[in-house]
C-alpha positions as CSV (number, residue, x, y, z in Angstrom):
1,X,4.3,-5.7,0.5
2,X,4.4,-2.2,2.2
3,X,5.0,-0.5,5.9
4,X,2.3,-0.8,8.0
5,X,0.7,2.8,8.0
6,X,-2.3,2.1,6.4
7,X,-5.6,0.3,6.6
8,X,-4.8,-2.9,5.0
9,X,-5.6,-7.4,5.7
10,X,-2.5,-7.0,7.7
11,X,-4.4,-5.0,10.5
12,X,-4.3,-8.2,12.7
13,X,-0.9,-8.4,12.6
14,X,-0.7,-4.5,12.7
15,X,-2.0,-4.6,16.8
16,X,-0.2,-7.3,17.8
17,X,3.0,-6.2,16.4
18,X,2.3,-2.6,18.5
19,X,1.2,-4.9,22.1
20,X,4.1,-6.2,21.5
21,X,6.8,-3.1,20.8
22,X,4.3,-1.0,23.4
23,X,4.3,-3.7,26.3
24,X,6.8,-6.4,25.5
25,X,6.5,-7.9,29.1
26,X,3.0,-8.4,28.8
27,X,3.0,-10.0,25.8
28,X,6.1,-11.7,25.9
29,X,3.9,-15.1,24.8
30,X,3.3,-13.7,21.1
31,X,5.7,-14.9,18.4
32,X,5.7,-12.5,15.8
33,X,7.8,-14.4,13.5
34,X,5.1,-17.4,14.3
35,X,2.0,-15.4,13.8
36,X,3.0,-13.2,10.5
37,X,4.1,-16.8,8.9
38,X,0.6,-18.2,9.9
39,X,-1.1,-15.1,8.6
40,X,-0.1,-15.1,5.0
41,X,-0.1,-19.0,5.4
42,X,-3.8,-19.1,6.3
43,X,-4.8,-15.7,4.4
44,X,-2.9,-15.7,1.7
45,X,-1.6,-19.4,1.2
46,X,2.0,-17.6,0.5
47,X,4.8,-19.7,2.9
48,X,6.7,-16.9,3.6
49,X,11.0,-17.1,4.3
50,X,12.7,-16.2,7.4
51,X,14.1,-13.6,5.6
52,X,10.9,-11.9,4.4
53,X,9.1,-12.4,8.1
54,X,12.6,-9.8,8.9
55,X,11.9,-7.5,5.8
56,X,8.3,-7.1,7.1
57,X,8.4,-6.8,11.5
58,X,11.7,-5.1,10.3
59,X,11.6,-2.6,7.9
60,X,14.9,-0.7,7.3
């Protein structure tokens, strides 16, 4: 996995995760934990941890 500065399959993820930091009172109703873990559930049939969801929305 890497940051998010580049054009990758995480793209989706990419805009919502910027809606979300932009404008978090319009889109308060997006889960990002929810949608990254359905993501690489759906795209990549990898079931990621809590922990990992953090190391990725989170990136220290």
């Amino acid at each position: 996995m890497f940051w998010w500065c580049r054009e990758t399959s995480e793209e989706a993820l990419q805009f919502l995760w910027l809606a979300k930091t932009l404008y978090p009172d319009y889109f308060r109703d997006i889960d990002m934990n929810k949608e990254t873990k359905y993501f690489y559930r759906t795209f990549y049939e990898y079931e990621l941890t809590d922990s990992e969801i953090q190391t990725i929305l989170n990136p220290t």
